[in-house]
C-alpha positions in Angstrom: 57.2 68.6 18.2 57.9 71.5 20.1 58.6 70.9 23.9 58.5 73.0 26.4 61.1 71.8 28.3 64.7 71.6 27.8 65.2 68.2 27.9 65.4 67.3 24.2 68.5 69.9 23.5 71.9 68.6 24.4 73.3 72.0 25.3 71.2 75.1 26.2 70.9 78.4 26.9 70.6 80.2 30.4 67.0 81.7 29.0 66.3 78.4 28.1 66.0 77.1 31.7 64.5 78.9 34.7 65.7 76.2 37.6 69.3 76.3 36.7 70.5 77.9 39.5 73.5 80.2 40.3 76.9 77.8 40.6 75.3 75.3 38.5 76.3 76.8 35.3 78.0 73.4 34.1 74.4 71.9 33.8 73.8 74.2 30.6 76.5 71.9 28.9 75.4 68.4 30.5 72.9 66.9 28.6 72.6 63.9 31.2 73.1 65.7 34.6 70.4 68.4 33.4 67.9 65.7 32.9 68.6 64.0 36.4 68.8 66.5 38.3 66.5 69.3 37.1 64.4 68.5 34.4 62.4 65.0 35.8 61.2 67.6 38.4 60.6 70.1 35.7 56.7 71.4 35.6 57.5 72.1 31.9 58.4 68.4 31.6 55.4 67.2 33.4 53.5 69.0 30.0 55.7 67.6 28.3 54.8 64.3 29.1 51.3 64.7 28.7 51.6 66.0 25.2 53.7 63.2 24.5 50.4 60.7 25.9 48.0 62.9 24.0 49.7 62.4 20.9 50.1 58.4 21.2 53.7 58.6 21.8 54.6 54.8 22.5 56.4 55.6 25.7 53.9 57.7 27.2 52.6 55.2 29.0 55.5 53.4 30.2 57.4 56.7 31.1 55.6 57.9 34.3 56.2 54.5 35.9 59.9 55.1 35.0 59.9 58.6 36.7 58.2 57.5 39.6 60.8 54.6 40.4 63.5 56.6 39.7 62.5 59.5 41.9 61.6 56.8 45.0 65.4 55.5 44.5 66.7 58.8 44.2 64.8 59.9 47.2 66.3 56.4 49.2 69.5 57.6 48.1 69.4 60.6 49.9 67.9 59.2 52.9 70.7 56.8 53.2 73.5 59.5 52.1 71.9 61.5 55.1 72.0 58.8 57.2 75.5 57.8 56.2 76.9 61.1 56.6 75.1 61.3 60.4 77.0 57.7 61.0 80.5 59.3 59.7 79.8 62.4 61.7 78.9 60.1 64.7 82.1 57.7 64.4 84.2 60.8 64.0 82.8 62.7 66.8 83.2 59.0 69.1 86.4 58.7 68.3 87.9 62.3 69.4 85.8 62.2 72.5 87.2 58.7 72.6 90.5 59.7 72.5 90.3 62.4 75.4 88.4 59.6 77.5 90.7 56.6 76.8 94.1 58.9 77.8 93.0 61.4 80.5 93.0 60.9 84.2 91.8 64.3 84.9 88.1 64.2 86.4 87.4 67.7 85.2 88.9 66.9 81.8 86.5 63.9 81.4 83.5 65.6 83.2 84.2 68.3 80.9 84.4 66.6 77.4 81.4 63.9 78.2 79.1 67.0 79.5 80.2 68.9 76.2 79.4 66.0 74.6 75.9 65.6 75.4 74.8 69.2 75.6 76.7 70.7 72.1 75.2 71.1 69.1 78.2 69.6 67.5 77.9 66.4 69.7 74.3 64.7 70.7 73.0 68.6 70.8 70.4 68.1 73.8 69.5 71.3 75.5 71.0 69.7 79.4 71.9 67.4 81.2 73.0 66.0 84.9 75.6 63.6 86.0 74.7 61.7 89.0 77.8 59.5 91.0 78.2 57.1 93.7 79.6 57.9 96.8 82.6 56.8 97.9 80.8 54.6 100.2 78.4 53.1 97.2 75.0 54.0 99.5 74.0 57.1 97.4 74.0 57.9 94.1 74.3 61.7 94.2 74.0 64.7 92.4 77.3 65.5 91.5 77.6 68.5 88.2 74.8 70.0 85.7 75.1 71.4 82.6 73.0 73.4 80.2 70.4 76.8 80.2 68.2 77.4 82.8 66.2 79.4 80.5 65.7 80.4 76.8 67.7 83.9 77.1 70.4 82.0 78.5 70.6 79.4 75.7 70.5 81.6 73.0 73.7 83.8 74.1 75.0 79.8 74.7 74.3 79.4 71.6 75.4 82.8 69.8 78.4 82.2 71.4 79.4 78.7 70.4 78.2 80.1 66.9 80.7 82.9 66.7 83.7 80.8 68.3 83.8 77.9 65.7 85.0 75.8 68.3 85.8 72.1 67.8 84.3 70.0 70.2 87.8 69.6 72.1 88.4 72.9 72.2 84.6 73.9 73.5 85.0 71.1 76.0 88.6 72.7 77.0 87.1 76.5 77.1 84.7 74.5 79.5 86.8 72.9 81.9 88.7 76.5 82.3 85.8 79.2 82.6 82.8 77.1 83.2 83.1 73.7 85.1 82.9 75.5 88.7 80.3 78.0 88.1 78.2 75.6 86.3 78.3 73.2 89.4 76.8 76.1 91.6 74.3 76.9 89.0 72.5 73.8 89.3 73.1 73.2 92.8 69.7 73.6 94.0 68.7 70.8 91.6 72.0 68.2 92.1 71.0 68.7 96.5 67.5 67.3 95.5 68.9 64.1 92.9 70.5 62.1 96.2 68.8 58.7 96.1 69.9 55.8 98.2 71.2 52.5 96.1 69.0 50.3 97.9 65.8 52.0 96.7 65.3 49.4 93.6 61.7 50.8 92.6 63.5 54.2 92.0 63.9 54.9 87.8 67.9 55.3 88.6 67.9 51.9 90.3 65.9 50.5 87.8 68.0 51.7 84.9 71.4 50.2 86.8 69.8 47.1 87.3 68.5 46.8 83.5 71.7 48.3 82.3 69.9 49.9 79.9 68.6 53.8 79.3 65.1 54.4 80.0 63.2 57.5 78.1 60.5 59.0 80.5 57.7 60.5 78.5 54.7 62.4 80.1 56.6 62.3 83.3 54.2 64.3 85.2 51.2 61.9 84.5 53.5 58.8 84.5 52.2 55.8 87.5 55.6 54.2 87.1 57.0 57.4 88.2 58.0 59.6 91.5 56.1 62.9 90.4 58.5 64.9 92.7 61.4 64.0 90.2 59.8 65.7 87.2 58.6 68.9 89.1 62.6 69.1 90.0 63.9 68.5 86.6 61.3 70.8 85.5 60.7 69.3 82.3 57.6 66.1 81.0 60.4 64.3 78.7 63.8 63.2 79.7 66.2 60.1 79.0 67.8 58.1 82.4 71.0 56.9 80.7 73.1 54.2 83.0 77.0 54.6 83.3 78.2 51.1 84.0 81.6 49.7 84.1 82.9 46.0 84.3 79.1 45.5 86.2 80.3 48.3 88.6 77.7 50.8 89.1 79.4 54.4 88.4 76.4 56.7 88.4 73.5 58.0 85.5 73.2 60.5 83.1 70.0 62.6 83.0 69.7 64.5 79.3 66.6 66.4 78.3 65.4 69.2 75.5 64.1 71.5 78.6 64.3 74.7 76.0 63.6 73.3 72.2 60.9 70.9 73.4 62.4 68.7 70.6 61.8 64.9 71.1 63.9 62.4 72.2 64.8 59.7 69.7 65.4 56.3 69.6 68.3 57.0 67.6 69.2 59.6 70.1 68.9 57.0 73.1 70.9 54.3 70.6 73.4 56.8 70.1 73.9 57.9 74.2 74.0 54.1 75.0 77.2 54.1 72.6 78.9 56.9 74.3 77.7 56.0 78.2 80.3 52.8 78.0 83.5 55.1 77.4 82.3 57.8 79.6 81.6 55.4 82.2 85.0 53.8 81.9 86.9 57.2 82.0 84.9 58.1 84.9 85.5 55.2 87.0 89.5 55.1 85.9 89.8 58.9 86.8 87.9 58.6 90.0 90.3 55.7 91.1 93.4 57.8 90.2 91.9 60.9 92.0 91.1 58.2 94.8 94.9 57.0 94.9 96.4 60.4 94.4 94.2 61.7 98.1 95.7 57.9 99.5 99.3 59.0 98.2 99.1 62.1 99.8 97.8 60.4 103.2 100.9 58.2 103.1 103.4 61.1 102.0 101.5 62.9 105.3 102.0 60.0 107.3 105.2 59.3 106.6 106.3 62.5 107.2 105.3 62.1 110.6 106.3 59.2 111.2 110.0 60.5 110.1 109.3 63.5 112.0 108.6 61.6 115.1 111.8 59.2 114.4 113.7 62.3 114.8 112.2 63.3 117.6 113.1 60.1 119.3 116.0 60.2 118.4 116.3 64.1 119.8 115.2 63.1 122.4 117.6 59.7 123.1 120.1 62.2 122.6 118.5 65.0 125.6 118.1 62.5 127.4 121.9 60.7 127.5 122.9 64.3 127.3 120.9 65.2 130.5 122.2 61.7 132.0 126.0 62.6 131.4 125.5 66.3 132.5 123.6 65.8 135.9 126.1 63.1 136.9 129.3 65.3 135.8 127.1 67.9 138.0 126.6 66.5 141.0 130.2 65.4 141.1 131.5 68.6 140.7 129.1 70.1 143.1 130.1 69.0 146.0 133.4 69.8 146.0 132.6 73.2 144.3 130.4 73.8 147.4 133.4 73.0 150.1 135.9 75.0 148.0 133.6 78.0 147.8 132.5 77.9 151.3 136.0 78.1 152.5 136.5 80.7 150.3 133.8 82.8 151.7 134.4 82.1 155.3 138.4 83.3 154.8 137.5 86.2 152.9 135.4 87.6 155.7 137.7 86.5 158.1 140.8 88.9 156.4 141.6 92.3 156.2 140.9 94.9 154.5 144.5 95.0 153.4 145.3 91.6 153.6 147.6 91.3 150.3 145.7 87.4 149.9 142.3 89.1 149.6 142.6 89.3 146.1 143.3 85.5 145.3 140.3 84.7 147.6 137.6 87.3 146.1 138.9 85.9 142.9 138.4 82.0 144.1 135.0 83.2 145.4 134.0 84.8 142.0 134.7 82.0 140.1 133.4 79.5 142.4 130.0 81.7 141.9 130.5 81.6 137.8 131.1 78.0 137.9 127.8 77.5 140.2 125.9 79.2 137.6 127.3 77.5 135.1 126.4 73.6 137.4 123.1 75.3 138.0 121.8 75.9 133.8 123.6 72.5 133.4 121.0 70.7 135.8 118.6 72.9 134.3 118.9 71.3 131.1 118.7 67.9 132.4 115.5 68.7 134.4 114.2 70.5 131.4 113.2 67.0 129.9 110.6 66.3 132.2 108.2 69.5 132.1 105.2 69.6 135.0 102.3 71.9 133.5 99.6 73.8 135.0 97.4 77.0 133.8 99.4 80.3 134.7 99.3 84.3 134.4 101.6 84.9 131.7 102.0 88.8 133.3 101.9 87.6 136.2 105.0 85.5 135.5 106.6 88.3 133.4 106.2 90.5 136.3 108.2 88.5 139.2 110.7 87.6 136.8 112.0 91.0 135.8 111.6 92.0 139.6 114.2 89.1 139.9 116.2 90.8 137.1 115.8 94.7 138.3 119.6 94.8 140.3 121.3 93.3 136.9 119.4 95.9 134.4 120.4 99.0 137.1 123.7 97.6 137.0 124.0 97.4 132.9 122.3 100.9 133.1 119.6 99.5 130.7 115.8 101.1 131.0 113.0 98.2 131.0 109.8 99.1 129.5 106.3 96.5 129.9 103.7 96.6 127.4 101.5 94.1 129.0 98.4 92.9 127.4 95.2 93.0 130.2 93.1 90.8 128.7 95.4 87.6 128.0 93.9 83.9 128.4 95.7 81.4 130.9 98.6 79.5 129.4 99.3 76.0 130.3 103.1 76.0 131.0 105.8 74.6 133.1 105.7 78.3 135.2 110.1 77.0 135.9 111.0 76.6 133.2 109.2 79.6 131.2 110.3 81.6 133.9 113.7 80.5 133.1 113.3 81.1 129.1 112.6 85.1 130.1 115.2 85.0 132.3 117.9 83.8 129.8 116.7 85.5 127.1 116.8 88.7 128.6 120.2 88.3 130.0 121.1 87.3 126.3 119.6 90.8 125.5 121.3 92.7 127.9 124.9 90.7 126.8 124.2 92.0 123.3 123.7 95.6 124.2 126.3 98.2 125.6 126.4 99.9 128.2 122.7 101.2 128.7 120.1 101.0 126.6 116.5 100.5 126.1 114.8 97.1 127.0 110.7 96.5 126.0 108.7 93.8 127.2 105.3 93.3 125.0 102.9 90.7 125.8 99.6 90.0 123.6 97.2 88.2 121.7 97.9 86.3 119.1 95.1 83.6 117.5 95.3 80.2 119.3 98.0 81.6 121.4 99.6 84.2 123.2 103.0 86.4 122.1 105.7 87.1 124.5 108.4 89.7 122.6 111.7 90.8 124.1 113.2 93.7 122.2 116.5 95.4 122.9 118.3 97.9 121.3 121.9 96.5 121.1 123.6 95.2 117.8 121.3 93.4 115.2 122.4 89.5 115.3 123.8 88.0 112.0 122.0 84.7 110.7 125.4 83.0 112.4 125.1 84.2 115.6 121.2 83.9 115.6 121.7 80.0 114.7 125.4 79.7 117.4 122.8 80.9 120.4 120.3 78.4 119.6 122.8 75.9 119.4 123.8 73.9 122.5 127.1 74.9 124.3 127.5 77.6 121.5 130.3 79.9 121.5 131.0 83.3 120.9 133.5 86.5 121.0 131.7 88.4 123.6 129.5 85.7 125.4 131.8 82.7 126.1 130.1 79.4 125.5 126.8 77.9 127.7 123.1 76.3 126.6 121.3 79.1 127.1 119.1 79.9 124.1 119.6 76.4 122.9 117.5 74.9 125.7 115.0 78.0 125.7 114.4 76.5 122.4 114.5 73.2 123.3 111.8 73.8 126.2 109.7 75.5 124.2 109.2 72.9 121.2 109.0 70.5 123.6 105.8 72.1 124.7 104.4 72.8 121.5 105.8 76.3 122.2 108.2 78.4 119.5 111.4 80.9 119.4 112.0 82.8 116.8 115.1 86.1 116.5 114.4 88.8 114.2 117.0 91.3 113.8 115.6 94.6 113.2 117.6 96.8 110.1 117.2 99.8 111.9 119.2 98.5 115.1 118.2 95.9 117.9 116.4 92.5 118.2 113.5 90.8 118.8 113.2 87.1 120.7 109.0 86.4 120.1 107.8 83.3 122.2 104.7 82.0 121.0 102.7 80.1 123.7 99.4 78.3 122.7 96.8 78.4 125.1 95.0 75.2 123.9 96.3 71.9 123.9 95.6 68.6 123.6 98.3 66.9 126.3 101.5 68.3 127.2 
């Protein structure tokens, strides 16, 4: 008999054979795998095999049964193939999340790759979804980062995108975490402000899916008794899955996913497959929020402890001042006296001689000396007295003022010019008006030691944030970093300017009142003592 089908030649022709497609060349010499796979769906065959029943062919009969059974196991094959190849897809794509989720500590790392997760088309592939926490103080579950389209124009350059990239799912989840994580969080911040519910609402569907450990898929959400309406008008969508993230029975927070642009339906094996994944994602939350927890705690403690050592050596400074001021005052006081007597007889023989009296010298030089060493007594004391400050709100101008009237004979002496630049609308400063009287003072004979024989002195007072500057600029010899550091050094010594505590209790004073000194040396020539006083504080 003539057929019209194929299936009776054991190697053909490619007129022979219309369905033999392009790549499948091979089947023109494969007798059996050109009956399996194209000719039992073959129309020709199907005439075939009623020719065959016209004719009485003894098989005719029993044939059709045989093609019907074999196509129903050939189409279960391919069903469980499919379904086979989803699992193997599914394990592999659990494990390399898994891997990233067992090992990181990095919130945005896990945040990034479990978002990723749920939302690519290479992982679960819904359209969004929302990750809801517990607060630190477990009251509030809280919106905490969406992720997703917010309309179909933006999903479809999403999508083009991912398309074009050939991404794994690490690397998408990696090109996430750097370009996307922050500006996705303000995206959907209108939405996370509205998903704050308190723990101890049980009838609330987030409650209720903690509680049950288990997700719950909302359908017809706007129309649903069991349901707060107000949570699908925010969500903006009828169908969406509540997914629980537990760990070790601790409640870490839920998982809202939803198709809000393909409409596509929600699964059971999409819920089954989510309810594998929440367990991990949960864990890697938890484990990274802990570490982030203990890192904020660690620096608290490094803080703290920096203080505390900070404040040690403050005490200790000030054990130090303090003996220092002890010993000083005493030596002081003993030397005063007798410093007193000696100059005072001094004085009262000097004015008694003459002119030409040939001992007038020895007793103008006793009487200079006695002054230098009273000088010397009086910063001494000052320095001991300097540990106990008494505050009170002044006119730092004001101050400035009387001070360089006190100064005016020394500066016409030195031949030095003294400009004021003084600020008009400075706040009241709460000082010790002594002893900041006796920083400008000091400084500003440091200034005039440094220059030569005239010069220019300026005086600049002004504004400065929380506090107000006081700068002293001369014009004499820039400072090297030595010197700078010998004059704010106690009892510090140099060439021109002998040895005394000068700058080094200016400095002292100051810090002591929350206060700075700082030297700059200007390149061009001269330099510049700032003091920086604040004009709030908490107690002095």
């Amino acid at each position: 008999m003539d057929w019209e089908c194929c299936w009776s030649k054991e190697e053909i022709e490619p007129e022979h054979c219309p369905y033999v497609g392009e790549g499948e060349e091979d089947l023109y010499s494969s007798h059996r795998r050109r009956v399996v796979e194209k000719c039992v769906e073959c129309p020709r065959f199907k005439n075939d095999l009623a020719r065959m029943k016209g004719s009485g062919y003894p098989l005719s009969d029993v044939l059709p049964f045989i093609l019907n059974e074999f196509q129903e196991q050939k189409a279960q094959m391919g069903a469980m193939l499919s379904f086979l190849n989803s699992k193997t897809r599914e394990i592999k794509f659990l494990r390399e999340v898994g891997i990233v989720l067992q090992t990181s500590i990095d919130l945005d790392e896990v945040l990034s790759i479990a978002m990723t997760a749920i939302t690519a088309g290479k992982g679960f592939g819904m359209n969004r979804a929302f990750l809801l926490m517990t607060d630190k103080e477990r009251r509030h579950i809280r919106g905490y980062l969406g992720v997703g389209p917010r309309d179909y124009e933006e999903a479809w350059r999403t999508w083009e995108d991912i398309g074009r990239s050939n991404f794994t799912l690490r690397e998408l989840a990696r090109d996430f975490q750097k370009t996307k994580l922050t500006s996705e969080k303000v995206k959907f911040h209108d939405i996370l402000n509205q998903l704050t519910v308190p723990l101890a609402d049980q009838g609330h569907i987030f409650n209720r899916a903690l509680q049950g450990k288990k997700p719950i898929l909302v359908e017809n959400a706007l129309n649903n008794p069991d349901l707060d309406r107000g949570l699908a008008r925010i969500l903006g969508v009828d169908c969406f899955l509540v997914m629980p993230l537990i760990s070790r029975n601790r409640r870490i927070g839920v998982i809202i996913a939803d198709n809000c642009i393909t409409q596509k339906p929600i699964t059971l094996q999409d819920m089954q497959s989510l309810e594998t994944f929440a367990f991990p994602v949960a864990f890697a939350l938890e484990r990274a929020s802990l570490y982030e927890r203990l890192q904020e705690e660690v620096a608290k403690q490094k803080s703290a402890n920096l203080k505390l050592r900070e404040q040690q050596e403050l005490i200790v400074k000030m054990e130090k001042m303090a003996l220092v001021g002890k010993i000083t005052s005493s030596i002081a006081h003993s030397i005063r006296n007798p410093l007193m007597v000696i100059g005072g007889f001094a004085r009262t023989l000097l004015k008694g001689s003459a002119e030409d009296d040939e001992k007038r010298s020895y007793l103008e030089s006793i009487v200079r000396e006695t002054r230098q060493l009273e000088d010397v007594l009086s910063e001494v004391l000052d320095y001991s007295e300097s540990l106990f400050p008494v505050t009170d709100f002044w006119d730092l101008n004001e101050l400035v003022t009387k001070a360089l009237a006190d100064l005016e004979g020394v500066m016409e002496q030195a031949g030095v010019v003294c400009s004021q630049e003084l600020s008009p609308e400075l706040p009241m400063v709460r000082i010790d008006y002594k002893q900041i009287s006796y920083c400008l003072k000091t400084i500003t004979a440091t200034a005039l030691a440094c220059m030569e024989q005239g010069g220019e002195l300026r005086i600049e007072s002004l504004n400065d944030g929380d506090g107000v500057l006081l700068r002293i600029s001369d014009s004499g010899k820039p400072l090297t970093e030595t010197a700078q550091e010998a004059l704010t050094a106690p009892f510090f010594q140099t060439q021109e300017m002998g040895e005394g505590v000068g700058l080094a209790l200016c400095k002292s004073i100051l810090e002591r009142q929350g206060n700075s000194l700082t030297i700059f040396s200007r390149p061009g020539g001269g330099n510049t003592y700032s003091i920086r006083l604040l004009t709030k504080k908490e107690n002095i």
